[in-house]
C-alpha positions as CSV (number, residue, x, y, z in Angstrom):
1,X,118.7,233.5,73.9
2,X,119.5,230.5,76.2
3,X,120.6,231.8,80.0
4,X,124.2,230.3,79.4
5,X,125.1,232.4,75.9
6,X,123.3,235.8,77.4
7,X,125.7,235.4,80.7
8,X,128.6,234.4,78.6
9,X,128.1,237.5,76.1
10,X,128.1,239.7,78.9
11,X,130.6,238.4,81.3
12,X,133.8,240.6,82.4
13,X,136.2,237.9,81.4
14,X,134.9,237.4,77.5
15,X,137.8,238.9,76.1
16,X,140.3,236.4,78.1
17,X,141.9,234.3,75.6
18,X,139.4,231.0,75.4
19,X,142.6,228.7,75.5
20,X,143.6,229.9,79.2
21,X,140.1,229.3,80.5
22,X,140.2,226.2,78.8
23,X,142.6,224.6,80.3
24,X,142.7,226.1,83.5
25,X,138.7,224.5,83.5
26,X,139.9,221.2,82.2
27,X,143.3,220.9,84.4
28,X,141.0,222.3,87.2
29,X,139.0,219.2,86.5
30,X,141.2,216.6,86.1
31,X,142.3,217.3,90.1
32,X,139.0,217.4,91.4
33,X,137.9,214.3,89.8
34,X,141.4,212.2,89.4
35,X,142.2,213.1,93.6
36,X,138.3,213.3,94.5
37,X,139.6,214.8,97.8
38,X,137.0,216.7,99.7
39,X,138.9,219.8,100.9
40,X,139.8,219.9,97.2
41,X,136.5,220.1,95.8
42,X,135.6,223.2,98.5
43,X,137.8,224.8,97.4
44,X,137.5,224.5,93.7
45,X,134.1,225.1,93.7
46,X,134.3,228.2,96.5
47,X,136.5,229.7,94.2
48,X,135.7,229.1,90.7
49,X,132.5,230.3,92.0
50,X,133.5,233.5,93.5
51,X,135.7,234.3,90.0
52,X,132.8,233.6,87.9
53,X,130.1,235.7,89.8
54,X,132.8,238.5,91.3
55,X,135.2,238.8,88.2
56,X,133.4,237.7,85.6
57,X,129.9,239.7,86.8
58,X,127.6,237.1,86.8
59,X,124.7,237.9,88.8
60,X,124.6,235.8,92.1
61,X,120.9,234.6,91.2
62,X,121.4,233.5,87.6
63,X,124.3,231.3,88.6
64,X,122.8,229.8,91.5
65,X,119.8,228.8,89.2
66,X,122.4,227.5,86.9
67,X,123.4,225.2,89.8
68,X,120.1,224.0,91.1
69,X,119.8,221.2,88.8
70,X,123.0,219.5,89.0
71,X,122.1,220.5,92.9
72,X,119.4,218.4,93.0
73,X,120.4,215.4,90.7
74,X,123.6,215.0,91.9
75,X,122.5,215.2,95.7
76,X,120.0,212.7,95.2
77,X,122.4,210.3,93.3
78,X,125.2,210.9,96.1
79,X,122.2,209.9,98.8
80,X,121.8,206.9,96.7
81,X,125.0,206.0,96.9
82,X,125.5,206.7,100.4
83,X,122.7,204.3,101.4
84,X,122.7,200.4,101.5
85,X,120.1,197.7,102.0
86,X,121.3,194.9,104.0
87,X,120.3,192.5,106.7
88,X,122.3,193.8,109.0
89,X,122.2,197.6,110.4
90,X,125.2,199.5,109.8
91,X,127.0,201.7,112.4
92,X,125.9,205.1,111.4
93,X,122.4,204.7,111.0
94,X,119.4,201.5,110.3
95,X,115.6,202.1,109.3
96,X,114.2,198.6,110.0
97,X,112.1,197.7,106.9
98,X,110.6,194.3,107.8
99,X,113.2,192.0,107.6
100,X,115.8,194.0,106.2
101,X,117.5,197.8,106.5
102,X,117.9,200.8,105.1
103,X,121.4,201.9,106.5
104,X,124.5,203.7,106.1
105,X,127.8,203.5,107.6
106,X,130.1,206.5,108.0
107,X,132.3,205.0,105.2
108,X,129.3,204.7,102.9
109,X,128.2,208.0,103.7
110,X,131.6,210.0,103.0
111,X,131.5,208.1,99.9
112,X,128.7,209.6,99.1
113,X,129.8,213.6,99.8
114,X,133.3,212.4,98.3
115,X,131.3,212.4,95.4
116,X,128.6,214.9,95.3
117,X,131.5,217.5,96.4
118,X,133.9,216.1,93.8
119,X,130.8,216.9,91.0
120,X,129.7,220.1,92.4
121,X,133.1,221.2,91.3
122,X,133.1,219.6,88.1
123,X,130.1,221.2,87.3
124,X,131.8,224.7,88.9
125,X,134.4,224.4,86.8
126,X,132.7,223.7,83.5
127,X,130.5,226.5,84.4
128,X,133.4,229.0,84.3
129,X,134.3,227.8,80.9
130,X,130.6,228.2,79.8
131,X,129.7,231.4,81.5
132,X,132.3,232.9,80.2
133,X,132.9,232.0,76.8
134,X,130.4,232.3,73.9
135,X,129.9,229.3,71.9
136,X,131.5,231.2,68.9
137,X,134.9,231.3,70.8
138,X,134.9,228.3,71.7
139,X,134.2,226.9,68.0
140,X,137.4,229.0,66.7
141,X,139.4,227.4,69.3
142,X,138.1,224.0,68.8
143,X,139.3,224.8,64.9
144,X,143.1,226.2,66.3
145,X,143.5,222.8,68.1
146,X,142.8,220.8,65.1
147,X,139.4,219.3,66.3
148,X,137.7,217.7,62.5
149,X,135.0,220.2,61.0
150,X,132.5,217.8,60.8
151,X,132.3,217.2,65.1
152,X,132.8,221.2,65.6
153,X,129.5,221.4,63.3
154,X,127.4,218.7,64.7
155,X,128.2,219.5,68.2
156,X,127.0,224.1,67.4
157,X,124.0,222.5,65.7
158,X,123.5,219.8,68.5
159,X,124.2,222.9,70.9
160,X,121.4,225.2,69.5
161,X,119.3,222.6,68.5
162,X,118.7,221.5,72.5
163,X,117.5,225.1,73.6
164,X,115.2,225.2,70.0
165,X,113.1,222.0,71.6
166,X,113.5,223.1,75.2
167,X,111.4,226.4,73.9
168,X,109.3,224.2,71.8
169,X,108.3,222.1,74.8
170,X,107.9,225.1,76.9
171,X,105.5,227.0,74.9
172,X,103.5,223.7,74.1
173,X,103.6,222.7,77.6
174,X,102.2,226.3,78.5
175,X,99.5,225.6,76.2
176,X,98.1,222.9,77.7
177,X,98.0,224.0,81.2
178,X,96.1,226.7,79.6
179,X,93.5,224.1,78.5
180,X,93.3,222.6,81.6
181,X,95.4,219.2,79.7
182,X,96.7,218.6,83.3
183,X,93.6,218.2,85.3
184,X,93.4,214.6,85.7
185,X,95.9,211.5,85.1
186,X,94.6,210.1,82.1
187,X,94.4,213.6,80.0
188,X,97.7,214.2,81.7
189,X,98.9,211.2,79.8
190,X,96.8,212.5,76.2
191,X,99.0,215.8,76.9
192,X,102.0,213.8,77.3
193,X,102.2,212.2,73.9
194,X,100.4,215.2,71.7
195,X,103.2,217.3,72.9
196,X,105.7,214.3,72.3
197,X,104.2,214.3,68.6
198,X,103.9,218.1,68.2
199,X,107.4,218.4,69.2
200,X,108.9,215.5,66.4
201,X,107.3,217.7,63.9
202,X,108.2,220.9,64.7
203,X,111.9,220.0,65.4
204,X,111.8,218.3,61.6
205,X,110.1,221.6,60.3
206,X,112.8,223.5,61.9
207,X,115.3,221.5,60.8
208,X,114.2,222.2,57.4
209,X,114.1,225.9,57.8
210,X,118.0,226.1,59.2
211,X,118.9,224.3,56.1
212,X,117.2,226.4,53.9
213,X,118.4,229.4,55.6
214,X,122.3,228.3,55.4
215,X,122.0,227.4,52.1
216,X,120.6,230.9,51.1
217,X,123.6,231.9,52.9
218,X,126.2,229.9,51.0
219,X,126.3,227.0,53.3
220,X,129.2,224.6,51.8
221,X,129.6,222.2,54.4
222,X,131.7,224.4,56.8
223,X,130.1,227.2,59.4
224,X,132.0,230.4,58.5
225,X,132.5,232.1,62.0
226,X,134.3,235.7,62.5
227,X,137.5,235.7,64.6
228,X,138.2,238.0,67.2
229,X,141.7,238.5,67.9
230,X,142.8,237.4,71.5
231,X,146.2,237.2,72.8
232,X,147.1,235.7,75.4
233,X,148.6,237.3,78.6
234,X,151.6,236.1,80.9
235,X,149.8,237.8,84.0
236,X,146.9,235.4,83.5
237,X,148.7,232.1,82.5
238,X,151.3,233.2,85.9
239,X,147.7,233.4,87.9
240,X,146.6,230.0,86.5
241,X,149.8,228.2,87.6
242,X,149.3,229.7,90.4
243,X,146.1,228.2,91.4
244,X,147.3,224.8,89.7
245,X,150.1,225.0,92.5
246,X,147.9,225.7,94.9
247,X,145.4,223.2,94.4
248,X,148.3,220.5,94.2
249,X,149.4,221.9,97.4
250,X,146.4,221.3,99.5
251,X,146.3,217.9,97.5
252,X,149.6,217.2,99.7
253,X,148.4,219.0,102.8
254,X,145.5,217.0,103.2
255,X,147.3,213.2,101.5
């Protein structure tokens, strides 16, 4: 089971009413990335953090794995950003290269953690959407809202299909480094593409097997999914205007 459905299944705050964490994730969201202010973004991600791992009973580790790769990605695109190449050094910082620099001012460079922060609680805040809701839920909400069928369907199959290859590649990729298919460039490259083209035909041989096994189940163009009643609760929607307010607030405080 993928590390996102196994937290969400067994997260405190499963039984919240999927349209409150909804929109308290997207409205959360909109702040962060619509004011991109950086005392903001602390706090959004602090928080949203601290709900998903302290209310919702996420292990600390699992969700800071979660967050290593948008870590990484978005730190290095945020550097990128926060860097320039001119003739002419900048006031923060130059690295003469030849002719030229490799510089940063202090504008370019808050730019840059403007937008890294502004991500890293974008990604917190989709994360307590995701962590905490199973795919299922999320699928009979979709349908409440009046989302078509036929993008609710492609995006559960896109969904499950992503984790089906990323186990395909794993296993196939653990293969190899058994047979030693990593011990130079050149079979490093032979790996490469025999687990490119092992993978194109096992994802079309699985494809084939989920069709076959929905039609034996009845499949009739729609994925029949079991509600579970949830109401929601004015204590919860009072506590998510409340944060709203409060984010708006240090939006004003710090204007």
């Amino acid at each position: 089971m993928p590390i996102i459905d196994r937290l969400s299944y067994q997260s405190r705050l499963r039984f919240i009413h999927t349209g409150e964490k909804f929109f308290f994730s997207v409205i959360t969201l909109l702040l962060c990335v619509g004011s991109r202010s950086i005392p903001l973004a602390l706090y959004v991600f602090l928080t949203t953090g601290i709900l998903t791992v302290c209310k919702g009973g996420i292990p600390v580790f699992e969700y800071l794995k979660l967050l290593t790769v948008p870590l990484v990605f978005l730190g290095l695109n945020s550097m990128v950003l926060g860097l320039a190449v001119c003739r002419e050094p900048l006031d923060l910082f130059a690295v003469s290269i030849g002719q030229w620099y490799l510089t940063a001012s202090v504008d370019t460079a808050m730019y840059g953690i403007r937008v890294f922060l502004t991500a890293m609680a974008s990604v917190s805040c989709l994360y307590t959407l995701s962590c905490n809701t199973p795919m299922t839920d999320f699928i009979l909400f979709l349908k409440r809202i009046r989302i078509p069928a036929l993008l609710i369907e492609l995006m559960l199959l896109i969904y499950r299909f992503i984790f089906i290859l990323l186990d395909c590649t794993h296993a196939i990729s653990v293969s190899q480094r058994a047979r030693l298919g990593n011990r130079s460039y050149k079979s490093s490259l032979r790996s490469f593409a025999s687990l490119v083209s092992s993978l194109f035909v096992r994802a079309v041989g699985r494809s084939s097997l989920l069709y076959d096994a929905m039609e034996s189940r009845c499949y009739d163009g729609v994925l029949a999914i079991l509600p579970e009643e949830q109401h929601p609760k004015k204590r919860e929607i009072f506590l998510i205007i409340l944060y709203e307010l409060s984010a708006i607030f240090i939006l004003w405080l710090t204007a």
